[in-house]
C-alpha positions as CSV (number, residue, x, y, z in Angstrom):
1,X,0.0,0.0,0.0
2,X,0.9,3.5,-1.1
3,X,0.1,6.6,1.3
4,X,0.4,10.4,-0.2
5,X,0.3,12.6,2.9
6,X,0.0,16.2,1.5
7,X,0.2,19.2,4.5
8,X,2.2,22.3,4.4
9,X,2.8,21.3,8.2
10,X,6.2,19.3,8.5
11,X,4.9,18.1,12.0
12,X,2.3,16.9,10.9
13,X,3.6,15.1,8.0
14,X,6.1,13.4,9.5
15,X,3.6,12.1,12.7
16,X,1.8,10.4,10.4
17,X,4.5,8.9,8.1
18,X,5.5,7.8,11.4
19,X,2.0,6.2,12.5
20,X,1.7,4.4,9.0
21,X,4.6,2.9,8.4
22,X,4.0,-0.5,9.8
23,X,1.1,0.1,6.9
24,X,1.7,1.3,4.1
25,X,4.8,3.0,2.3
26,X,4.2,6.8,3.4
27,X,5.2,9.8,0.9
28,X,4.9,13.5,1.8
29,X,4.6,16.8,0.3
30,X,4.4,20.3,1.7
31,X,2.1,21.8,-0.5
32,X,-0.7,20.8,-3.2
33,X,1.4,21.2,-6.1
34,X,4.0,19.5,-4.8
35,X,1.3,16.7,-3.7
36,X,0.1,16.8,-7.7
37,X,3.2,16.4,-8.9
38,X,4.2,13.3,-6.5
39,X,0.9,11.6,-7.6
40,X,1.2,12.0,-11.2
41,X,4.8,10.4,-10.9
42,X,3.7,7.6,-9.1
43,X,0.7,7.1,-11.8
44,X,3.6,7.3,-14.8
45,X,5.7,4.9,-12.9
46,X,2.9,2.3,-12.5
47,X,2.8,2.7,-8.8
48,X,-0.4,5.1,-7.9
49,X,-1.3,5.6,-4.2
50,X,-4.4,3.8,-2.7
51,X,-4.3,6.7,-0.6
52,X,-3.9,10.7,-0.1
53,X,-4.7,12.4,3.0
54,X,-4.7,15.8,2.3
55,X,-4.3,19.1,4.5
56,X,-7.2,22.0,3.6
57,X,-5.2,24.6,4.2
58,X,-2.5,25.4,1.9
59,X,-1.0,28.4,0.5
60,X,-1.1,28.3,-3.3
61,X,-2.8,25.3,-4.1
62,X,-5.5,24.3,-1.4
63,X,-6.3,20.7,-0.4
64,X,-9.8,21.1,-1.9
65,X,-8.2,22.3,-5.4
66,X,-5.3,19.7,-5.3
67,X,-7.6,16.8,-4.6
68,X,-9.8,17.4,-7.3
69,X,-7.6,17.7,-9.7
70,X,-5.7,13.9,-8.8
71,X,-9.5,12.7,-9.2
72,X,-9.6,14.3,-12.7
73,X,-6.2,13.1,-13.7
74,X,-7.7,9.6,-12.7
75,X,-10.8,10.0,-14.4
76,X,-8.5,11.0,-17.9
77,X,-6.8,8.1,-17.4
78,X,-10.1,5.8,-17.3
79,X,-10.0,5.0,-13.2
80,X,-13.0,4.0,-12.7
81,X,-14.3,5.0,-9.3
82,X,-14.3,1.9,-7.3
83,X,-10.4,1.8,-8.6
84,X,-9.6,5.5,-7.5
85,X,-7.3,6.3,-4.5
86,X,-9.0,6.8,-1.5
87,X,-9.0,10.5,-0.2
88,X,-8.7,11.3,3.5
89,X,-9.2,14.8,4.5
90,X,-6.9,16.2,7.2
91,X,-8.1,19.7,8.7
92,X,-9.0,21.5,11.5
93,X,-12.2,23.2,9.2
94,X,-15.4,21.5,10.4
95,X,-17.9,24.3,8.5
96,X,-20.5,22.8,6.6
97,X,-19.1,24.3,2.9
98,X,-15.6,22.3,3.7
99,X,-17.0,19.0,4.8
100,X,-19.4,19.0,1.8
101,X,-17.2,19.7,-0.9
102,X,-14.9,17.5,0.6
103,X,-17.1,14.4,0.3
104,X,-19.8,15.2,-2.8
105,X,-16.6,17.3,-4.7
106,X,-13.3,15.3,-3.9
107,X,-15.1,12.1,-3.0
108,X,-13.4,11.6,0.3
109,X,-13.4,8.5,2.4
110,X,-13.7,10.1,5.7
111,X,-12.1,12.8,7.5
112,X,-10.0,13.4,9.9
113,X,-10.0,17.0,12.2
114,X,-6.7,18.1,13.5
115,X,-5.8,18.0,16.8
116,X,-5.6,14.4,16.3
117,X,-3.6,11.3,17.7
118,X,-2.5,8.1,16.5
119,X,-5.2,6.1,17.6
120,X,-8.1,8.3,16.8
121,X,-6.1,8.2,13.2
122,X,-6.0,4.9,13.0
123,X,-9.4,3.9,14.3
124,X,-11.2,6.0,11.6
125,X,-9.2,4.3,9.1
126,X,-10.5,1.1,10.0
127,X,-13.4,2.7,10.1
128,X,-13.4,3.3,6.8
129,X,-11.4,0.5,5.3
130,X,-8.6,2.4,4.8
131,X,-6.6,0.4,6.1
């Protein structure tokens, strides 16, 4: 299994990396584009992720923006939905606008609102058959 974690956060990054490693091989970028840019590599190489959990919040790119345009990439590409990564959002924004778009836009799994630990992380992966 193949995780994209995408937050302009280092911290975070790296906590979760840390938590999913027994997992999953865990990738990170600091910023949307840079999270676009690691996903269409691993696509070209043969190698997509099964999963991207992706930060909101972003300068440049946001998480919202960056998502939905891996899901487009996917759909050019013929991915069929029940083949497409799965999308975990990562944010502290509960508002209604953020969780909607979030899972009718992006088509995300579940999501997960920062301050969080490993075990709350993990749980709502399994949730969710993420993991």
């Amino acid at each position: 299994m193949r995780i994209l974690i995408v937050d302009d956060d280092e911290s975070i990054v790296l906590y979760l990396q840390t938590a999913l490693a027994p997992f999953a091989r865990c990738d990170g970028a600091a910023s949307g584009e840079d999270g676009l840019l690691l996903f269409g590599q691993a696509q070209n190489e043969g190698v997509p992720y099964d999963v991207v959990m992706m930060d909101i919040l972003m300068p440049g790119m946001n998480g919202h923006e960056a998502a939905e345009a891996m899901r487009s990439r996917e759909a050019q590409r013929g991915i069929a939905p029940r083949d497409a990564f799965k999308l975990v959002m990562i944010t502290s924004l509960v508002d209604d606008a953020n969780v909607t778009r979030a899972f009718f836009e992006a088509h995300a799994t579940c999501y997960l609102v920062k301050p969080f630990d490993k075990e709350s992380v993990l749980d709502e992966l399994r949730q969710n058959l993420v993991l």
